[in-house]
C-alpha positions in Angstrom: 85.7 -4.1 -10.4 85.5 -7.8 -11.1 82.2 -9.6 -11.9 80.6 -13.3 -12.7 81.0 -11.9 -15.8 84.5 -11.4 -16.0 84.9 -14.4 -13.9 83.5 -16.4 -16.5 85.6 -15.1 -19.7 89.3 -16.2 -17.4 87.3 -19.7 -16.6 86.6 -20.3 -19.8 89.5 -23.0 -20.3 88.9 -24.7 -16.8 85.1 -25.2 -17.6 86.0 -26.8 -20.7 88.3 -29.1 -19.4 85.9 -29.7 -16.7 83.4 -30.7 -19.1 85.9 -32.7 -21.0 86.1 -34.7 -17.8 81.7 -35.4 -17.3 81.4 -36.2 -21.7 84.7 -38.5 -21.0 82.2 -40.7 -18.5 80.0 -43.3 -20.9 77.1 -42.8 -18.9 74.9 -44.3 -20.9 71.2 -45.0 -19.4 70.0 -47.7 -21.5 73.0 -49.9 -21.1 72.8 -52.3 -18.2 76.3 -52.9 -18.2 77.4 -49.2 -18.0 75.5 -48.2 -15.3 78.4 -47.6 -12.6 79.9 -45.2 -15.6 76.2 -43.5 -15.1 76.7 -43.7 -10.8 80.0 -42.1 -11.8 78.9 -39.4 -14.0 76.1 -38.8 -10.8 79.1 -38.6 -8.6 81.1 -36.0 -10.9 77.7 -33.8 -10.7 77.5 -34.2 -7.3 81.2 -33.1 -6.2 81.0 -30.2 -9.0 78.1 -28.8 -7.5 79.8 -28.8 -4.0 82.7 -27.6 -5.2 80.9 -24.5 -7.0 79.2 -23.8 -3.4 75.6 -25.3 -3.0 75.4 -25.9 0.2 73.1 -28.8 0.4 73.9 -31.9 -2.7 72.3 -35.0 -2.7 72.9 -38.1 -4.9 69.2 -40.2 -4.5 68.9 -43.6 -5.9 65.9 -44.3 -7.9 65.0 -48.4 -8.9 68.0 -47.8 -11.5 69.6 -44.8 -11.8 70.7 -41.8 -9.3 68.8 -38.2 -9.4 71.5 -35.4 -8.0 69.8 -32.5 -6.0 71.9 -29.9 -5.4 71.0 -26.1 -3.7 72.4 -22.4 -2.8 69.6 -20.7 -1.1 71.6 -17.6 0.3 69.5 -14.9 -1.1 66.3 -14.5 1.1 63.2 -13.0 -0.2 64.7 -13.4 -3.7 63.2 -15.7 -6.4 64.3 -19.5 -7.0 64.9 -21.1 -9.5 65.2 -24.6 -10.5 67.2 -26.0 -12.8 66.6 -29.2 -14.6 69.0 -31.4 -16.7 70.3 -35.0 -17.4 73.4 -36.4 -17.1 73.0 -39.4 -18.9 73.3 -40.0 -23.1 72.4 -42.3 -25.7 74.0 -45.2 -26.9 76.9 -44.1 -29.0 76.0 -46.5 -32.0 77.2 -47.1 -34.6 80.7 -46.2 -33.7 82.1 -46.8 -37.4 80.4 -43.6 -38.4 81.6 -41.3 -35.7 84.8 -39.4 -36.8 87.0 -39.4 -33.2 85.4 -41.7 -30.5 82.1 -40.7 -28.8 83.9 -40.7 -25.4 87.3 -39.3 -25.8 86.3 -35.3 -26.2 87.6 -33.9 -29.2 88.2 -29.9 -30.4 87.7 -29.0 -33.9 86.8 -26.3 -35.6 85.6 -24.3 -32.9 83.9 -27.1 -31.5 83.3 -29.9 -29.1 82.7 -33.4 -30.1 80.9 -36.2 -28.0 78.2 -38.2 -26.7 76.1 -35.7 -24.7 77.7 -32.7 -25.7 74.9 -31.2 -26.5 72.0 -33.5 -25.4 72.8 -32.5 -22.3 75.9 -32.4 -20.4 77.3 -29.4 -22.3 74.4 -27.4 -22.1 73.3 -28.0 -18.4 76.4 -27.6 -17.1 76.3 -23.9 -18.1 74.2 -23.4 -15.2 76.3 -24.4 -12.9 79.4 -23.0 -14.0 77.2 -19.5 -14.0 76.0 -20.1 -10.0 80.3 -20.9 -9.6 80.7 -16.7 -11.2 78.1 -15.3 -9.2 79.4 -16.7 -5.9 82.8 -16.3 -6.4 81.9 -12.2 -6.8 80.0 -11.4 -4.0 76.7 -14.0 -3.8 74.0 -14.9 -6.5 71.4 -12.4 -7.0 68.8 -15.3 -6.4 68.0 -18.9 -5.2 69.4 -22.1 -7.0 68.2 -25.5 -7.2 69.8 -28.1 -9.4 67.5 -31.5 -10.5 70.1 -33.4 -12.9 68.9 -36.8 -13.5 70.3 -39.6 -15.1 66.9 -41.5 -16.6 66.1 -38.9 -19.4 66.9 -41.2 -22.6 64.8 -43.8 -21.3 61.7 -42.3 -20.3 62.9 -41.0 -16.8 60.9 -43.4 -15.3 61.6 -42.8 -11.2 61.6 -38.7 -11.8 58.2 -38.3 -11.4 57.6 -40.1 -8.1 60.4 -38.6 -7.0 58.8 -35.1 -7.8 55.7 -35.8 -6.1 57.7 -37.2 -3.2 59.4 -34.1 -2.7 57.5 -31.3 -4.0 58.4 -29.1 -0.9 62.1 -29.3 -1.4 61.7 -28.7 -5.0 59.2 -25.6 -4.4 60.1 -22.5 -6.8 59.2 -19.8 -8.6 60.1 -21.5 -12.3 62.1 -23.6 -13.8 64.7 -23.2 -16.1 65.7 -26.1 -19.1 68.5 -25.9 -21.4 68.2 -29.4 -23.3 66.6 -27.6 -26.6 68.4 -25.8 -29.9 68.3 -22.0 -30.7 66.4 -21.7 -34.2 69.5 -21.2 -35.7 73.3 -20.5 -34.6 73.1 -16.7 -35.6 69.3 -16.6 -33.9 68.9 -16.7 -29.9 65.2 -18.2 -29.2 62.9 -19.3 -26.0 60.7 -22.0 -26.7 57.2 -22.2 -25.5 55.7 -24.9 -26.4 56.4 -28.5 -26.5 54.7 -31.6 -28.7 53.9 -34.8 -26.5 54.4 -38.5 -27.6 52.5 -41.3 -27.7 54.2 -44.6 -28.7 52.5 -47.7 -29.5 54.0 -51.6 -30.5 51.9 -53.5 -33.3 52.6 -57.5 -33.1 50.6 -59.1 -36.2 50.2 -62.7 -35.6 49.0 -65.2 -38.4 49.7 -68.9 -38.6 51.6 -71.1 -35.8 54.2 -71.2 -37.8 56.4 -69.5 -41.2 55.0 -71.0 -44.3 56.6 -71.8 -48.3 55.1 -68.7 -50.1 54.7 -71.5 -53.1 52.9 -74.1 -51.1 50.6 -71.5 -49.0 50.8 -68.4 -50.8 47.4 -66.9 -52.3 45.4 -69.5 -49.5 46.4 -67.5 -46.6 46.5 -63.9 -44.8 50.2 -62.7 -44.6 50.8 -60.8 -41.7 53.4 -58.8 -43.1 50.9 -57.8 -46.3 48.2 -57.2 -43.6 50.6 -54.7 -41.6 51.8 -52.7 -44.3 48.0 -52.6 -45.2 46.5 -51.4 -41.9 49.4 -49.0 -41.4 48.9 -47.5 -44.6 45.2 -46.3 -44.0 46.5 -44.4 -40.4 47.3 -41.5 -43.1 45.7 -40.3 -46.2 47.3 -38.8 -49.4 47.0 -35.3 -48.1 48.7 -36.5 -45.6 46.4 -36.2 -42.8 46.0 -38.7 -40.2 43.1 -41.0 -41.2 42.2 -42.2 -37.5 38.8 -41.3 -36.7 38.2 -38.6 -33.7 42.4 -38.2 -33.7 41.9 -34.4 -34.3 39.0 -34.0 -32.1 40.8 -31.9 -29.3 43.7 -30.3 -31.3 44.1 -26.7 -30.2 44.8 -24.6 -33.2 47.4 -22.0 -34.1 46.0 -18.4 -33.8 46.5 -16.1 -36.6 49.6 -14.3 -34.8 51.0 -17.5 -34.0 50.9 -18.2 -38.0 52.1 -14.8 -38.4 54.7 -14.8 -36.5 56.1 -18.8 -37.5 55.6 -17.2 -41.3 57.9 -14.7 -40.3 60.7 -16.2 -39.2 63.5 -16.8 -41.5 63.0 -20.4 -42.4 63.9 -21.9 -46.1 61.8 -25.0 -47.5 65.2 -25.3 -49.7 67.9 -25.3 -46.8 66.0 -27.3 -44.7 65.0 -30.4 -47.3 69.0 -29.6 -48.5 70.1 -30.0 -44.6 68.1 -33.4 -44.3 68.7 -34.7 -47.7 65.4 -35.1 -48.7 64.3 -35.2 -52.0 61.0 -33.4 -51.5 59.2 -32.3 -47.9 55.8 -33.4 -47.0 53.0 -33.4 -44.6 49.4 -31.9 -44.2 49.1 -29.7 -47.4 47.6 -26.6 -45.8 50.3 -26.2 -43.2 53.6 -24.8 -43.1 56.5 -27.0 -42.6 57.0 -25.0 -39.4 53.6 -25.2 -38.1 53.6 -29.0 -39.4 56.4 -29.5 -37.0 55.8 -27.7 -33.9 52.1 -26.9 -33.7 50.4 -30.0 -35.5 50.2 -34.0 -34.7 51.7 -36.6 -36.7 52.1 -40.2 -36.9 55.2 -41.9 -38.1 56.4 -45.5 -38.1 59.5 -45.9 -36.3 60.4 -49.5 -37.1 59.2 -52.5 -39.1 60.2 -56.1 -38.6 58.8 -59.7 -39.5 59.9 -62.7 -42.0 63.1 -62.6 -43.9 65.9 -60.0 -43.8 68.7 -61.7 -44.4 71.0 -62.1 -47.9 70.0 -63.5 -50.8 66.5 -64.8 -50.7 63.9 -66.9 -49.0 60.6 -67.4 -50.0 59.0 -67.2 -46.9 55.1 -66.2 -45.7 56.2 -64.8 -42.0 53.9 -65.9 -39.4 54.2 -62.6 -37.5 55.3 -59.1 -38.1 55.5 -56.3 -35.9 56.2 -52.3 -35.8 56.8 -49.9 -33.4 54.4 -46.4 -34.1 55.1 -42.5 -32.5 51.8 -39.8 -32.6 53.2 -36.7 -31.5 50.9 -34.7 -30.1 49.8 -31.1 -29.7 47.7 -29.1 -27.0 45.0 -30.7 -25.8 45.6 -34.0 -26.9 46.5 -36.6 -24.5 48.9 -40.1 -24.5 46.1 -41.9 -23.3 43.7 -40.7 -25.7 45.4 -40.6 -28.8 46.8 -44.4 -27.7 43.0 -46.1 -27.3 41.8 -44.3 -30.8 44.7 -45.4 -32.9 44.6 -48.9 -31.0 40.7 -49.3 -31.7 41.1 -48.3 -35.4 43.9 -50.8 -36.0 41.7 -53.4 -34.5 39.0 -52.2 -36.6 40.7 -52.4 -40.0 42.8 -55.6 -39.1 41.6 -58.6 -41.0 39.9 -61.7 -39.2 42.6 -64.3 -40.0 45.1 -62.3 -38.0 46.0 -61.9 -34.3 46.5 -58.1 -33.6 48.3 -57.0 -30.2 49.1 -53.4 -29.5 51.1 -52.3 -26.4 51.1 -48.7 -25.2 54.8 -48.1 -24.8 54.7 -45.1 -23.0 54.0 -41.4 -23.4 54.3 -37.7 -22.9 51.6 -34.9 -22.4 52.2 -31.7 -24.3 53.1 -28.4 -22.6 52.5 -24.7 -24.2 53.0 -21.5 -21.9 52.3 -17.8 -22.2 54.8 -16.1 -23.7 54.2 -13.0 -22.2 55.3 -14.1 -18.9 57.5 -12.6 -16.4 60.4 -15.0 -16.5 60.1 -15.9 -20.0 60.3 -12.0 -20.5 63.8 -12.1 -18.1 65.0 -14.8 -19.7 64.7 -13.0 -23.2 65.8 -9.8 -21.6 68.9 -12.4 -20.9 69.7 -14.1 -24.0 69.9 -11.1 -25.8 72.3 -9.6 -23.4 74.8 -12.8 -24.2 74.0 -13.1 -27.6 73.5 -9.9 -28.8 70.2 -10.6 -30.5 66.5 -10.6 -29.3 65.3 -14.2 -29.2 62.2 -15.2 -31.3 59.6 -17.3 -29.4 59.5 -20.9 -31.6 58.0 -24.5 -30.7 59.6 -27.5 -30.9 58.4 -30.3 -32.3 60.0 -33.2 -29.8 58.7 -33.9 -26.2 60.2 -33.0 -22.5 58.0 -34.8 -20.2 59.2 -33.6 -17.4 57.7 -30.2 -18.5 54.8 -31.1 -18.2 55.1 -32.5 -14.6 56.5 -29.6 -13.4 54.2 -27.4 -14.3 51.1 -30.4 -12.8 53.0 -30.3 -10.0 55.1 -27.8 -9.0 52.5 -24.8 -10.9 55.6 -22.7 -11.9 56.6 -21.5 -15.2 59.2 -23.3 -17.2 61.9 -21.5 -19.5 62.9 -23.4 -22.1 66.8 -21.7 -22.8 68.5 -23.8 -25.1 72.0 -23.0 -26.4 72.5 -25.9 -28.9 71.3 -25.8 -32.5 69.9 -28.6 -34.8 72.4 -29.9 -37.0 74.2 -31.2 -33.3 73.7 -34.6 -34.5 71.8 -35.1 -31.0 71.3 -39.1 -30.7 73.6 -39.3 -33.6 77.1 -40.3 -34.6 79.7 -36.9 -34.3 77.3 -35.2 -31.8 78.5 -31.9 -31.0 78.5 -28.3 -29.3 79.6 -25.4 -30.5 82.0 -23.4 -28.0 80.5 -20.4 -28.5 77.1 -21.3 -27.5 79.0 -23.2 -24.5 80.1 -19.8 -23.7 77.5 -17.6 -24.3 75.2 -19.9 -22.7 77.0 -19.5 -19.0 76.6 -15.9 -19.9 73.0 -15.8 -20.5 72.3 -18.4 -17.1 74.1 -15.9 -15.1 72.3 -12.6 -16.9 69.3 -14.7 -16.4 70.1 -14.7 -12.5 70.9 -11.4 -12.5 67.5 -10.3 -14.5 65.4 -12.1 -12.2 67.2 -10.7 -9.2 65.4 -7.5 -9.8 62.4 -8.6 -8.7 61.2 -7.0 -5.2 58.4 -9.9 -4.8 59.3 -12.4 -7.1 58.8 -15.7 -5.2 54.8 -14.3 -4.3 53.7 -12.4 -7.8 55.6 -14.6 -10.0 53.9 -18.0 -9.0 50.3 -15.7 -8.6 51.0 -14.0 -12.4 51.3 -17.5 -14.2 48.4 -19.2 -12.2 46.5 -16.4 -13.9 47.8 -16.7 -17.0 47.5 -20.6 -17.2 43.9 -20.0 -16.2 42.6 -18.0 -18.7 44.8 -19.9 -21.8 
């Protein structure tokens, strides 16, 4: 007797040449000029999900770019699910460095390159094609709902309104996410927990105009000197951050949580080696797993002002500016962490300068019980397609949306992912391997089928993580 399963294996050609087809679409967000390749990458969603059978597919605008709803609700008294994703990608620069082009899908060596096949075409697509196995053997063993927006790499600006908006429509008992790595390729894993962002701009302003370092220099403040100065003193040597009340509300790691980071099989060697870095660092008493998932940290993203062309020019800038990330861990918040290192850059700045900081934008942080029952089903699943229990890990980078979901929707989310690091996400020769492309179709629809089981899912699921959140 057939099954999705089976389905799935003889598809496996036609669902990569259908996701050929949505990486072949520059839809890239950011871009002014490319956003009817984004509309058309909305409309290739759209007429996929159709085609697989939801019954119900919507393609909303937003103030820039289109949100595609899609549903199959033909399994009553079952649990629903909704699936999130992003059609859109980053920019594709530069394009010197990228082996085949970013938008012309290449095979090699057992994988796929381009823009957004991992970050997140490839992997949310999975979902779909699993919904397409179920219903083409008899009917899914639950509800569907598909949220694929194309906003995610630049902020998703309209998703959150349009959440609120339509909170009804999007009412389920958990959400599912595939837009994370596994810990490694050979090791499945569910992620729990998620750091936030807060992201500030630093505009340095000294005299009216740029001065002759040999006529001026030594009689006045230079704003560059004065940034790299005030920046400095946001960390100390241990490498803690220096800004005062910044680790006021940090929730710490429990002893299991140590534990269990301790023992999973990370090397210090393979991943400095991986990076190319000469040495690692961060807070001295922490791990570099627990520095990256489970504790803050403030890097400078970028740093501009005077003279950066060839040759030289001795030049006093009369401005300089940087841009500034905190990420953040449970229960920090944007807003919080944005006024404290704002007032202590103020503080510190010196008199003959002008300092400006702009709150950019942010994202709250999101942690979840891990002894839930979907996160438990969705285990149960990824072992059954990858033939390995997955460990539960952090990660260290922010999904916003997470965090709204679970404000406004107060369902669980499963983080799935079925991409791994070294997928040069947001970087020349991005990539998927076909494996986890395959596997992760399996586990969507063994996820479906796990949750299926449920006799009162919709009622004692949503009740079970109320509780859970509650108590945490």
């Amino acid at each position: 007797m057939s099954s999705a399963f089976d389905y799935l294996d003889k598809n496996r050609e036609r669902h990569l040449a259908e996701l050929k087809e949505l990486l072949a679409i520059p839809s890239v967000s950011t871009d002014s000029s490319r956003a009817k390749d984004v509309k058309r990458a909305a409309d290739w969603v759209s007429k996929r999900l159709k085609k697989v059978g939801c019954k119900k597919v919507k393609v909303v605008p937003t103030e820039r770019h289109p949100i595609v709803y899609g549903e199959w609700l033909g399994a009553p008294g079952k649990p629903t699910i909704l699936v999130y994703g992003h059609y859109d990608v980053q920019p594709a620069d530069p394009l010197e460095l990228w082996d085949t082009p970013p938008f012309e899908p290449t095979l090699r060596d057992d994988r796929i390159y381009a823009r957004g096949a991992s970050d997140d075409k490839g992997q949310v697509i999975t979902h779909v094609n699993a919904l397409e196995a179920h219903l083409q053997n008899g009917g899914c063993p639950i509800n569907v709902k598909f949220l694929i927006e194309g906003e995610e790499e630049i902020g998703s600006p309209n998703l959150e309104s349009f959440i609120r908006e339509n909170k009804s429509a999007l009412a389920c008992d958990g959400v599912v996410v595939s837009d994370t790595a596994m810990f490694s390729k050979d090791l499945p894993s569910i992620c729990y927990g998620l750091r936030g962002l807060a992201y500030l701009e630093v505009h340095v302003k000294g005299t009216d105009r740029d001065l002759h370092s040999g006529s001026f220099g030594g009689a006045v403040v230079n704003p560059a000197n004065a940034l790299v100065q005030m920046l400095s003193a946001l960390k100390d040597a241990r490498g803690r951050i220096s800004v005062p009340g910044f680790y006021d509300n940090v929730k710490r790691l429990t002893v299991s949580e140590r534990r269990a980071f301790a023992a999973l099989p990370h090397s210090d060697r393979k991943f400095r080696r991986a990076i190319g870095a000469p040495e690692l660092d961060g807070e001295s008493s922490y791990s570099t797993l627990e520095r990256i998932w489970a504790r803050p940290s403030l890097d400078i993203n970028g740093i501009w002002g005077g003279f950066t062309g060839e040759g030289a020019k001795t030049v006093i800038p009369a401005e300089a500016s940087a841009k500034i990330s905190m990420r953040l861990v449970p229960h920090q918040t944007p807003n919080e962490i944005a006024k404290k290192v704002a007032g202590y850059l103020k503080k510190i700045a010196p008199k003959s300068v002008k300092l400006t900081v702009r709150n950019l934008h942010g994202g709250e942080t999101w942690l979840t019980p891990t002894d839930h029952p979907t996160l438990l089903a969705a285990s149960t699943a990824m072992k059954r397609a990858f033939g390995k229990t997955p460990v539960f890990v952090r990660e260290g980078g922010s999904i916003p949306v997470v965090a709204t979901f679970e404000k406004l929707l107060r369902v669980p989310t499963v983080l799935m992912g079925f991409g791994l690091n070294d997928d040069n996400l947001h970087a020349p020769n991005e990539k998927m391997e076909l494996s986890n492309f395959y596997r992760g179709m399996q586990a969507s629809a063994y996820l479906m089928e796990e949750l299926g089981k449920a006799d009162d899912g919709a009622t004692q699921v949503g009740q079970r993580v109320r509780g859970k959140r509650a108590r945490s």
